[in-house]
C-alpha positions as CSV (number, residue, x, y, z in Angstrom):
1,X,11.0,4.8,21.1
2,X,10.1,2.1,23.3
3,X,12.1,-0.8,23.7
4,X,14.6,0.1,21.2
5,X,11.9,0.1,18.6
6,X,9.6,2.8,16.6
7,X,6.1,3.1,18.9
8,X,3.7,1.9,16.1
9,X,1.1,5.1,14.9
10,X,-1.9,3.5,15.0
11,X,-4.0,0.4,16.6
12,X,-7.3,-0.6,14.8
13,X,-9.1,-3.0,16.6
14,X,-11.0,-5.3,14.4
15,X,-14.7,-7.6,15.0
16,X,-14.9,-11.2,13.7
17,X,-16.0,-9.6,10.2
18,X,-12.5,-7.6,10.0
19,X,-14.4,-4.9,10.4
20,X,-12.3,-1.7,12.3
21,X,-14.3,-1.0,15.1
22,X,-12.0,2.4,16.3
23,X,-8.7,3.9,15.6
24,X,-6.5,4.5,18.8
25,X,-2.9,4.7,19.7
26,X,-0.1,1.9,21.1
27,X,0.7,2.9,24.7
28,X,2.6,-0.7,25.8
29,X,3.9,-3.5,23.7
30,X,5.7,-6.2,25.4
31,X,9.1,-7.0,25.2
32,X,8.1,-10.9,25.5
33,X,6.2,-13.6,23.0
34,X,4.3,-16.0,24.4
35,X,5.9,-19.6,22.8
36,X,2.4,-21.3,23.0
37,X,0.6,-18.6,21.0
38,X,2.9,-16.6,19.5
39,X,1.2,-13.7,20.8
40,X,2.8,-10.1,22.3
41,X,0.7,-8.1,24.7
42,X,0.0,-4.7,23.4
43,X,-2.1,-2.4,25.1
44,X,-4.1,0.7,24.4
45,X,-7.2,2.6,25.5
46,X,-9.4,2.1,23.2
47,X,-13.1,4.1,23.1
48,X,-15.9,1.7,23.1
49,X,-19.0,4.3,23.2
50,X,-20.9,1.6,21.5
51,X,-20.7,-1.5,23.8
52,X,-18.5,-3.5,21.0
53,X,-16.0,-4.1,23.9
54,X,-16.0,-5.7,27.0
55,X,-12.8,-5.4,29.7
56,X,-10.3,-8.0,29.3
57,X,-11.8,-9.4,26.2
58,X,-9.0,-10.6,23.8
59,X,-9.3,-9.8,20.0
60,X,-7.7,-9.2,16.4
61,X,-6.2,-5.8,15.8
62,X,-4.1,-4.2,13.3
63,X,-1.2,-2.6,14.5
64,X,-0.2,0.2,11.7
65,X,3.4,1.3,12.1
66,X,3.1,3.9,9.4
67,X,1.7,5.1,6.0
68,X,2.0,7.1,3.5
69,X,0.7,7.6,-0.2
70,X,2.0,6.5,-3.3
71,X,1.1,5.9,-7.0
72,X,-0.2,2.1,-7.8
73,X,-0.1,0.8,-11.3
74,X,-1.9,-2.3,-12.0
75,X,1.0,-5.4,-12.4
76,X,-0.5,-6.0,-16.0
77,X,1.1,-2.8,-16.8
78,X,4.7,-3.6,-15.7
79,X,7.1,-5.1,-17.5
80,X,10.5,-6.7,-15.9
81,X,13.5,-6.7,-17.8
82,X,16.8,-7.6,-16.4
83,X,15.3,-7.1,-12.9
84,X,14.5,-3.6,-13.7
85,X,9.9,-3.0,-13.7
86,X,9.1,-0.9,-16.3
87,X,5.7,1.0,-17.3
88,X,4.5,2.6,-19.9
89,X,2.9,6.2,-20.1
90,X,1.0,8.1,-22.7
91,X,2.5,11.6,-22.5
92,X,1.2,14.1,-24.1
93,X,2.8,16.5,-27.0
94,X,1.7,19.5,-29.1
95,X,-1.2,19.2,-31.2
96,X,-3.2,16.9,-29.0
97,X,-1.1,14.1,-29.8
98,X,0.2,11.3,-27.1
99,X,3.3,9.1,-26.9
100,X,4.0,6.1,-25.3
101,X,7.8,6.7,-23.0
102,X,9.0,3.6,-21.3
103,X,9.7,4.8,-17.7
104,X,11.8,2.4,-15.4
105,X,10.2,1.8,-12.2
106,X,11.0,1.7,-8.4
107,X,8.3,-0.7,-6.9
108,X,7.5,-1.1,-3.5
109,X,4.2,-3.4,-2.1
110,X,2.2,-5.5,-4.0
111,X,-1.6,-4.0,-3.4
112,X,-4.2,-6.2,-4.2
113,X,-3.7,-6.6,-8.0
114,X,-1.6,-3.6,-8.4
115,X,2.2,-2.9,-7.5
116,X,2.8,0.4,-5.5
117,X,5.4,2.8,-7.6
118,X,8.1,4.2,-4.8
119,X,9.6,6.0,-8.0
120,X,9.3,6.7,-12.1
121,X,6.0,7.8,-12.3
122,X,3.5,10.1,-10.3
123,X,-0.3,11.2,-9.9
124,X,-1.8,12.1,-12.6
125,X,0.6,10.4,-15.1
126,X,-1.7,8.2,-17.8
127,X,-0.5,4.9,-17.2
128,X,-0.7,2.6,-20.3
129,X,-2.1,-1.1,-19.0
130,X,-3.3,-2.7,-22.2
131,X,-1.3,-3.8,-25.7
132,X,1.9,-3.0,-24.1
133,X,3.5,-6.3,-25.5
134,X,3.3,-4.8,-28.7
135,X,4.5,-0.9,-27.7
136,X,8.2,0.3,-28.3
137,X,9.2,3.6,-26.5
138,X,8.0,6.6,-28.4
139,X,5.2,5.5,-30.4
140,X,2.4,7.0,-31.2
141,X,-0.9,5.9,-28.7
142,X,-4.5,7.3,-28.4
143,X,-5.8,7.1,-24.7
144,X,-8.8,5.9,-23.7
145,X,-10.9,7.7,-20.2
């Protein structure tokens, strides 16, 4: 704890590109914001074995607080209904045969074009992202690779 507040994990200093140009950790963050900028000092060693870095130099860094994995499902494949997401997922049942099961979703960051899934469905689950408009729980689907 510093400050009160969780030390971030990581610091990821970036080029002009947005390219990360190491991965190092947060020793200081200021308890102060600059008005004028909107800035707050943070400081950590950072290894520069490459020259990319010269002392004092001000630049754009990513300051990563903490991760973890989760599922994503594309957001064509989510329904909403009465404020509850939905998704639909091709289980599978003797004989070869699949079924589509409406699971209700917990969702948690939008990714790009795909929502994160905190809760309802996990790895490996075959999520269905086409023709849902027309798929009622429990009927019969053939999925595609």
């Amino acid at each position: 704890m510093l400050n009160g507040f969780r030390m971030p994990e990581e610091l990821e200093p970036m080029d002009s590109n947005g390219k990360v140009l190491a991965e190092t950790r947060v020793s200081f963050i200021s308890p102060q914001v600059d008005n004028t900028t909107q800035t707050v000092l943070v400081k950590a060693r950072i290894p520069n074995g490459n020259d990319a870095l010269r002392q004092s130099q001000f630049i754009r860094a990513r300051v990563v607080w903490g991760t973890h994995q989760s599922p994503e499902v594309p957001i064509l494949a989510v329904s909403r209904l009465a404020g509850q997401y939905f998704a639909f997922v091709a289980e599978p049942q003797s004989g070869g045969a699949f079924l589509a099961k409406q699971r209700p979703l917990t969702i948690g960051e939008t990714v790009g074009n795909s929502y994160e899934v905190r809760d309802g469905i996990k790895p490996g689950d075959k999520v269905i992202i086409s023709g849902t408009q027309f798929l009622r729980d429990g009927a019969p689907v053939v999925p595609m690779s």
